[in-house]
C-alpha positions, 0 to 999 in steps of 0.5 A: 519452464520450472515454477518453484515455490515454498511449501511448509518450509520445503522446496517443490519444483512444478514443472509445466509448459506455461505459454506466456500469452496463457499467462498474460490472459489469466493477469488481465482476467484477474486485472480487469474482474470478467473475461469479457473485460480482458478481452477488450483490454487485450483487444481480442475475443471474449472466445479467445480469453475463455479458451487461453484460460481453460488450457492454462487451467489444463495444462497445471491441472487446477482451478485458478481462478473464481467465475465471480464477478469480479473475478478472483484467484484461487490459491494455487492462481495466485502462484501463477498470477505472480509468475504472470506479473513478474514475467510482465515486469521482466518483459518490460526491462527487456523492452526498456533495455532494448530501447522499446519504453522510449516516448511514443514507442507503445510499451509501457510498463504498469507498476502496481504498488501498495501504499498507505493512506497519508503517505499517498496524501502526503509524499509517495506521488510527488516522489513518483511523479518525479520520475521521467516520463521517458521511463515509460511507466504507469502506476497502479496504486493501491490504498491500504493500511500499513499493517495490512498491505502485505497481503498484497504483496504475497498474493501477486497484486502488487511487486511493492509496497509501503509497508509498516511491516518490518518482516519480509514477505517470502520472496521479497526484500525489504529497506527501512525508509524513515518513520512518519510522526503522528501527533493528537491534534483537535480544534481548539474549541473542542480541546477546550470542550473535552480537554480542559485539564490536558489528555488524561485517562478519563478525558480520552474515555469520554471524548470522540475520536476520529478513526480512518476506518476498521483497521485504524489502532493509531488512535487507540494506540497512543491510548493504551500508551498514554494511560496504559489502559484499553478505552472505548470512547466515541468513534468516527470513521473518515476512511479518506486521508484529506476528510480525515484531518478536516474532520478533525479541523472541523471539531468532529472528533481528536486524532492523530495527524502526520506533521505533514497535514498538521503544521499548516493548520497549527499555523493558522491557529485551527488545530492545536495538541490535546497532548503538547510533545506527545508523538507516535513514529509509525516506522515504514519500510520498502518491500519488493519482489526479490526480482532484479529488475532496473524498472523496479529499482528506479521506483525504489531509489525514488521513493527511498530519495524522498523518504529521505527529506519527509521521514524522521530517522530516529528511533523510536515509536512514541514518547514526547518532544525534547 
């Protein structure tokens, strides 16, 4: 079997024997983080594990992966842990080709796809839960920010993701979906608090800010766009996307919601605008495996089919309502 990858812009070609059941082995180590776990995942010993993985680290002439709990790849593992998932996704197709992902047949094929935060919340399981069952696909979803979630993708942990990032990783293929609009929203008490003369640079300065977590520069973004200054106002971090917006219905703080999770509450009067017609258009993007695959290309055509109703097809980032 030929492994090819890109180094500093050059093409090397590895050639090595790699048994799929190594390879299989050393993805469920890295999956379930311990040998012992894969062992009962793949229903054999805890012996077994340790031998596929000490002739694949053999056989390639490297460490792959970290004795730590959990376990992790190394750089060279996650070359081959990428091999190993996209060998899992092309063994899936054939098996769905053949007729094996039919009901009841035992084989299913695990997805693993990245996805932010509120598109999670708000459209990304619907759009996955509508497709059928007889497919015979599993999902393993992870959360991250849309800024970060790549990462995900070079690695090998995921074949996708929902993505802010307009730059394809290597390797992989990308197709706009739409963009998600974030509106500054706040109780209506505490705009009357903190807001009483509208959003301005000395009111966003003092008033507290409801944050995702670490990652999140939404808020600070529209700042810095608003008053075309850097503030550092009082912050709060909710890293849950429904706790995120009850903190901001509750009064704990201003920040930005998708229409999504806003338009119910501006209905009944608990969440207003500290900033009427202001906006901010988070551009998301589809990002694959360059892989041919009809598994992958189901998911894709429906999360595609549902960015489609849930996300804005303007341009634009940010700016005020017409």
């Amino acid at each position: 079997m030929t492994l090819t990858k890109y180094i500093d812009g050059t093409l090397e070609y590895l050639m090595m024997d790699l048994q799929f059941d190594q390879l299989r082995t050393y993805a469920a180590v890295i999956n379930h983080g311990s040998f012992d776990a894969a062992a009962r995942g793949l229903r054999i010993t805890p012996s077994a594990v340790s031998q596929r993985i000490k002739a694949l680290e053999n056989g390639v002439g490297r460490v792959l992966l970290t004795r730590t709990k959990p376990t992790e790849p190394t750089e060279s593992g996650e070359i081959l842990l990428r091999l190993a998932r996209q060998i899992a996704v092309a063994e899936s197709d054939a098996f769905d080709a053949l007729g094996g992902n039919e009901p009841n047949s035992g084989h299913i094929s695990t997805i693993p796809i990245v996805v932010n935060a509120d598109s999670l919340e708000s459209w990304v399981l619907p759009a996955l839960a509508g497709i059928p069952a007889s497919r015979g696909v599993c999902f393993e979803l992870y959360r991250e920010d849309e800024y970060h979630s790549t990462g995900l993708l070079r690695d090998g942990t995921v074949v996708a993701a929902i993505t802010a990032e307009a730059e394809a990783v290597q390797g992989c293929t990308v197709t706009p979906l739409g963009s998600m609009r974030y509106r500054p929203m706040a109780r209506p008490s505490f705009r009357e608090e903190w807001f009483p003369s509208g959003s301005s640079r000395a009111s966003l300065a003092v008033a507290p800010v409801v944050l995702f977590d670490r990652k999140d520069t939404l808020q600070h973004r529209y700042i810095a766009e608003r008053t075309r200054h850097v503030l550092h106002p009082p912050q709060h971090f909710v890293p849950a996307s429904s706790s995120f917006a009850d903190a901001i219905r509750l009064g704990l703080g201003w920040g930005l919601l998708p229409d999504a999770q806003s338009t119910h509450f501006e209905s009944t009067g608990e969440l207003v605008s500290i900033d009427p017609g202001a906006y901010v258009d988070m551009p998301l993007y589809w990002q694959q495996w360059s892989l041919h695959s009809p598994l992958i290309a189901v998911v894709a055509d429906a999360i595609a089919a549902a960015a489609t109703v849930h996300l804005k097809h303007q341009a634009g980032r940010a700016g005020r309502a017409k």
